[in-house]
N, C-alpha and C positions, 0 to 999 in steps of 0.2 A: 518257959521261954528263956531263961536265965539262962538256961542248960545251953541253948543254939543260942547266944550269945544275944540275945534280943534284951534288950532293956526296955519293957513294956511302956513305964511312964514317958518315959524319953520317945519312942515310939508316937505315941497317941499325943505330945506336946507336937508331933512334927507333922501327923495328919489334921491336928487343929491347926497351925500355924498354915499349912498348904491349903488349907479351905479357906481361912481368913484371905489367907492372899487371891485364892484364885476367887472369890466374892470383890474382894477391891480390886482386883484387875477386871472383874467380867462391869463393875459400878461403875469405874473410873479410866479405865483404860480404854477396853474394847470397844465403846460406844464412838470413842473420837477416832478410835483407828477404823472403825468398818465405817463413821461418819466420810473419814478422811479418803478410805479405798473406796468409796461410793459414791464421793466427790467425780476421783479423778477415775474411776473407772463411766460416769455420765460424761468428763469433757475429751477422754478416748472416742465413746461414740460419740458425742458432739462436734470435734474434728474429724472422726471419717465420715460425719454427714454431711456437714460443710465441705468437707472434700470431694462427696460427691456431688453436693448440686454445685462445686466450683467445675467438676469432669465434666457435668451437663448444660452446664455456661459456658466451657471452652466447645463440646462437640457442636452446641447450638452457635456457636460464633464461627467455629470451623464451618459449618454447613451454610450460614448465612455469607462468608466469605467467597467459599467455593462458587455458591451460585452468584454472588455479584461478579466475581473473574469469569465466572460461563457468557454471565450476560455482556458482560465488556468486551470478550473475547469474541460474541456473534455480531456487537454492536462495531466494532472494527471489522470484520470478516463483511461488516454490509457498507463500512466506510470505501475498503478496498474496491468491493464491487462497484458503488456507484465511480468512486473515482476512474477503475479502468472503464467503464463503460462512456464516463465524460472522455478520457484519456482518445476513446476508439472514432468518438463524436468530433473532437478536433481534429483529429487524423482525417476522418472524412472530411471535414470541412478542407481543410487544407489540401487534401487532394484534390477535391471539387473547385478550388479556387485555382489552384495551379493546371488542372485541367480548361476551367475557362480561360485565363490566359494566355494559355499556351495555342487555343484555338483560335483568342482577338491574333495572338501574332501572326500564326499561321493568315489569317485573310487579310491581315494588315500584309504579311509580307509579298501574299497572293495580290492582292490589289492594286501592291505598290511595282509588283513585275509586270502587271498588265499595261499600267498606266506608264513604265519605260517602254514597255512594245511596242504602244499605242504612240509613242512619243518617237522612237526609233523607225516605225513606219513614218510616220507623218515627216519626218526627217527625212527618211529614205525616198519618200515618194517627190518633196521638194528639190533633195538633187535631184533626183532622172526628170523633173520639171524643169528643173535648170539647165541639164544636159541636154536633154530635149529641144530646149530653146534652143542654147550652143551647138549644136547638132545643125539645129533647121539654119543656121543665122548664116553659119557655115559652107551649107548646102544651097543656100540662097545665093551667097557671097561668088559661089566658084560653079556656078553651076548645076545644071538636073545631070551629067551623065553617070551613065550607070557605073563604069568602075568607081570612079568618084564615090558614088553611091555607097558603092561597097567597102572602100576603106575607109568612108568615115564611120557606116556600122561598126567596121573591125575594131577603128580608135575609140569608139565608144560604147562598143562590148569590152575590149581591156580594161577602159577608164573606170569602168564600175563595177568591172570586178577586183583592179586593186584597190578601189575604197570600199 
């Protein structure tokens, strides 16, 4: 071995020295390093466990979210309804109201034209009572004859037709 340049002692000092060593690295080292990588390779999967029962605490809050907004969103949608349906109830009432009043006026104002007719005859019929008289007081006064007769109808057909 001399010959290919090998220095045997020297050689076989350097695979004893490489055994020692890799014996106090496999005693001394490797236990804390594979302790160490076996630590942090369990809080890898300990935070992606954690992270996902955090993904299924968020889609379960998502989901429990959603259907409270569903149910607020029909619990409004039944607000609206009842409010236009009260909204449609005042409307009728107030139609209803303004319809009855509009029909007191209507007989109120019926009632109160009868009762001027009624007041305007009774008027009317006391002049031609009173004409009538003045007529006869007249006819009394000057006479039965007939022209006579005749012009005081005419003066009092005029007289009451310009009043």
């Amino acid at each position: 071995m001399n010959q290919l340049g090998v220095n045997g002692p020297f050689l076989l000092s350097q695979i004893i020295n490489f055994i020692i060593l890799l014996l106090l690295l496999k005693r001394f080292l490797y236990p804390p390093l594979m302790n160490m990588l076996d630590e942090r390779k369990q809080r890898i999967a300990d935070s992606l466990a954690a992270a996902e029962v955090a993904r299924k605490e968020a889609e379960e809050e998502r989901a429990r979210l959603m259907a409270q907004i569903e149910a607020e969103r029909a619990e409004a949608q039944k607000r609206i309804a009842e409010a236009s349906a009260q909204a449609e109830r005042v409307r009728a009432d107030i139609l209803a109201e303004a319809k009855r009043e509009a029909e007191e006026l209507k007989a109120r104002a019926i009632q109160e034209a009868e009762a001027e007719k009624q007041r305007i005859l009774a008027e009317a019929h006391k002049q031609i009572a009173e004409l009538t008289v003045l007529a006869t007081e007249r006819v009394v006064r000057h006479g039965l004859d007939e022209s006579l007769q005749h012009q005081l109808i005419e003066e009092f057909l005029s007289e009451t037709s310009l009043n």
